[in-house]
N, C-alpha and C positions, 0 to 999 in steps of 0.2 A: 787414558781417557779416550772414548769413544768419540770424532764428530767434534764440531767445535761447541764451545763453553757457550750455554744458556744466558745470557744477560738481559734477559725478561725481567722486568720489576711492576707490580701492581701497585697502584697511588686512588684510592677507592675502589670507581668501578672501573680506571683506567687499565689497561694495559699494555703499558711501551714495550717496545722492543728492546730496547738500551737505555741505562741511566743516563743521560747527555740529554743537557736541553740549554737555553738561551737562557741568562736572568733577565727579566722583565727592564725595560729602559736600555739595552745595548743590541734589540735586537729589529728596532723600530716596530714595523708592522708584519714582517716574515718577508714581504718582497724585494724588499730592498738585496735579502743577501742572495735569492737566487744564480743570480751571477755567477756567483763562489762554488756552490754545490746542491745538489737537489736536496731539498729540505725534509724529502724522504726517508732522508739517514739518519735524522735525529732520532731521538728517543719522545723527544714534544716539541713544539713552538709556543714559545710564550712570548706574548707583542706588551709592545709597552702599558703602562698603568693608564687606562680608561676613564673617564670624566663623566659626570651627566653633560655639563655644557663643555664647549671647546674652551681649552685653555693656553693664551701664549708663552709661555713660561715666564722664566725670569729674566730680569734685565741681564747684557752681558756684563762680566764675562761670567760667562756659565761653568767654565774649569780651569783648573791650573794644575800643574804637574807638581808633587810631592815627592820627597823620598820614598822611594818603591811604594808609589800609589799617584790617587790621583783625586782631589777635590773638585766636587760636581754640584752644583744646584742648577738644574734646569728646569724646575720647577713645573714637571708636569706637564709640558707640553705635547697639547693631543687635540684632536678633531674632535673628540666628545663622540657619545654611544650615537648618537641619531646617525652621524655621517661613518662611524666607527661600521656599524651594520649596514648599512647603505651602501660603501665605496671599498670599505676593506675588508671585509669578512667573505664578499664571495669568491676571492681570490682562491681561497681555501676549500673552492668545492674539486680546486683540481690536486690535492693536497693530501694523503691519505694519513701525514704524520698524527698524532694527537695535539689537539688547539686547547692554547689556555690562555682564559685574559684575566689580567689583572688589573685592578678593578681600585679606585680610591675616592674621596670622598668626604664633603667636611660636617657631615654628620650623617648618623645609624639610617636615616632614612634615606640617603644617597645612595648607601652600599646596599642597603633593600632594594630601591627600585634599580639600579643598575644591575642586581644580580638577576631578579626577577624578567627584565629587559633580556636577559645573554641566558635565562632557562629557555625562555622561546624560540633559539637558534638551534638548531638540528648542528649545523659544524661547530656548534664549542660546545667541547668535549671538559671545560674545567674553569674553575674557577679562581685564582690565585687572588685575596685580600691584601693590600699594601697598607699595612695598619701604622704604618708611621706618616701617615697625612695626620692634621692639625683639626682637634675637634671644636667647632667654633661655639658650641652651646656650653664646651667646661671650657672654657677658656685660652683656649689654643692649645690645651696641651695634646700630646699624640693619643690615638688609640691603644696603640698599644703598650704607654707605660701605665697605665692603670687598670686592674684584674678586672675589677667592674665593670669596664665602659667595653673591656675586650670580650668579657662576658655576652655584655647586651649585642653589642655588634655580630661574633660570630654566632649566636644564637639566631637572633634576626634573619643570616643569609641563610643559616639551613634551615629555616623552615620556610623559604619560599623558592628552593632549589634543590632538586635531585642529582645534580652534577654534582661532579669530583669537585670540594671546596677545599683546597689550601691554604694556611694563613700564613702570612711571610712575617716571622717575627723582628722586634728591635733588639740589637746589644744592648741599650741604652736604658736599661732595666737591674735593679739589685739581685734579681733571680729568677734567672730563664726559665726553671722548673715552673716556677707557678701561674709562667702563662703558657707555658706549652701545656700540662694540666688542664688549667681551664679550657683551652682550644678541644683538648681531647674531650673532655665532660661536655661541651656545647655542640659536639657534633662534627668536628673537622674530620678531614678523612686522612692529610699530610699536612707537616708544619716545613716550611722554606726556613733558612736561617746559616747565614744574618743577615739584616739589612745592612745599611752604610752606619760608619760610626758617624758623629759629627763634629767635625774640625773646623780650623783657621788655616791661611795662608797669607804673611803680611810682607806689602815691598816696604822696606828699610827707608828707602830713597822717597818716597810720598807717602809712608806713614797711614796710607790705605791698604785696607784687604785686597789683594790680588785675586780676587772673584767682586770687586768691585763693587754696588750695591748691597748686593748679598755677602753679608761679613763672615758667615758660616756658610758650609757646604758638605756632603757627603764625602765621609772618608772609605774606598777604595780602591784593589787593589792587593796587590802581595801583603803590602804593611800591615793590613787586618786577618791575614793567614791564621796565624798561631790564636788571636782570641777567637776565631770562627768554630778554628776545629775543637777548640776547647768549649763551645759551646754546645755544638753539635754533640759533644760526646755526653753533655751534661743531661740537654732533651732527649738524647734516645734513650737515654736510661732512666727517666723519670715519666716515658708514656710508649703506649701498645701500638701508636701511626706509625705511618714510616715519616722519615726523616731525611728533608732534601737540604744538601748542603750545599752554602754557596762562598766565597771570599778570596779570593786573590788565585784563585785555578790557574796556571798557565801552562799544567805538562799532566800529562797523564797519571809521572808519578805524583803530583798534589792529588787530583783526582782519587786515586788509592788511599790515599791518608783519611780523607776524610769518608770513604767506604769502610774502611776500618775503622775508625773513628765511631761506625753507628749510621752512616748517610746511606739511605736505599738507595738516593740516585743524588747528580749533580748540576747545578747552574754555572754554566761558566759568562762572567759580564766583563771585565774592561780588558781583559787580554784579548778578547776578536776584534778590540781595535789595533792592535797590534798585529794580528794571526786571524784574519777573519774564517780560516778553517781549522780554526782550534777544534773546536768541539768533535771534528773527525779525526784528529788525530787522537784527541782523548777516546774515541771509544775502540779506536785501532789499541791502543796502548793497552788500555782496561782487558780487553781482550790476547792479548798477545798476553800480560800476565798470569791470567787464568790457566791460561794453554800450559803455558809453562812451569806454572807449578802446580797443577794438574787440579785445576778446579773446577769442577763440571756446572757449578748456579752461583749467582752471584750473591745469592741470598746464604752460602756459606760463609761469604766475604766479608758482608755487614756485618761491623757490631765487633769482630773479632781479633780487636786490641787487646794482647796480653798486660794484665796490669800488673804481673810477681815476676 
């Protein structure tokens, strides 16, 4: 092999340089981790889940550590799109990586006028959908465990956005096929997945949830690895998008699994609070692989789990 391995990957009309990017909610607003490493090297930045109005999240405690993971309800907390545009988005005129926000919402015409709001930005480059927000007009249940409602929702954002739309799928579904399908049929251009399972964590000794108000919380982490990749493997093969894989990444080789698995590219979320320059070692890793077993695009790499 000629030169080093190709790791270009297209996600609509994007074009990253490397599959590597932040999951939405572990990587604040993009300036936080400058510190660490110029943000230039990802593959994209994706800042946390968006609001129309600002939201405080949840009462604490917000997490508690799990076997190999980690239980999360933060509920959301954001400055909301007014000050979201205003105070953090110009950050990223000195930025040249690809921006994507994601974007949540307690009904179809939140996620409309928020998307509509972030088509008007020249620096965001995409759109990521957090369809496991609570839809308040069916009754709280999620967007994304009913085909209909996921229907009307991503329907709705692509027809008032020409940006790269992503939708970040639930585990929390009978069968991922039939909404990653749908997502394809209404217009998405890439599906994220998984979101967070949803778990308990209870102290013995006071007989409360140790996330305290919030009885349930987002399960992430390693411990959701093995149903991620088995998800991922199941969406990429029931739709023509590419497929960004996210759950429990904490080394390069996780990373590989789930490109083989079928994932064009990767989120990596609760291990940069352990390793806040994970995401560069994974595309060092991703690469050093290539090289070595002589693979010139990474689009040979996808997909290319032997199953006999």
């Amino acid at each position: 092999m000629n030169g080093l391995p190709d790791l270009s990957v297209k996600l609509g009309r994007l074009v990253l340089n490397n599959p590597v990017m932040p999951a939405s909610g572990t990587f604040g607003y993009g300036q936080e981790f400058e510190q660490y490493f110029d943000l230039n090297r990802l593959g994209a930045v994706i800042v946390k889940t968006i609001t129309v109005k600002p939201r405080i999240g949840s009462h604490p405690h917000r997490s508690t550590e799990v076997p190999s993971g980690l239980l999360a309800s933060i509920g959301l907390q954001n400055v909301g799109i007014e000050r979201f545009v205003e105070e953090k988005l110009p950050y990223f005129d000195r930025i040249e990586t690809p921006l994507i926000v994601s974007i949540g919402g307690e009904t179809i015409e939140e996620y409309i006028e928020l998307a509509k709001t972030l088509n008007r930005q020249r620096r965001v480059d995409g759109i990521e959908l957090n369809i496991s927000c609570p839809n308040v007009k069916k009754g709280g249940i999620q967007f994304g465990v009913d085909p209909e409602v996921t229907k009307d929702l991503v329907g709705g954002v692509r027809d008032v956005t020409d940006k790269t739309v992503i939708v970040k799928l639930s585990p929390m579904v009978s069968d991922i096929r039939i909404f990653a399908e749908t997502c394809q049929k209404c217009g998405a251009d890439a599906l994220s997945l998984i979101n967070a399972l949803v778990g308990m964590a209870i102290d013995i000794r006071t007989r409360r949830s140790k996330l305290g108000r919030n009885l349930t919380g987002g399960l992430v982490g390693p411990a959701i690895k093995p149903l991620a990749l088995y998800l991922v493997r199941k969406a990429y093969k029931a739709v023509d998008i590419p497929v960004i894989g996210i759950g429990g990444i904490s080394s390069p080789e996780d990373a590989l699994e789930f490109i083989i698995a079928g994932a064009s590219a990767v989120q990596i979320g609760t291990y940069q609070f352990v390793d806040p320059e994970i995401t560069l070692k994974v595309i060092a890793g991703i690469e050093t692989y290539m090289s070595q077993n002589e693979i010139e695009n990474l689009s040979a790499l996808v997909g290319s789990l032997k199953e006999i």
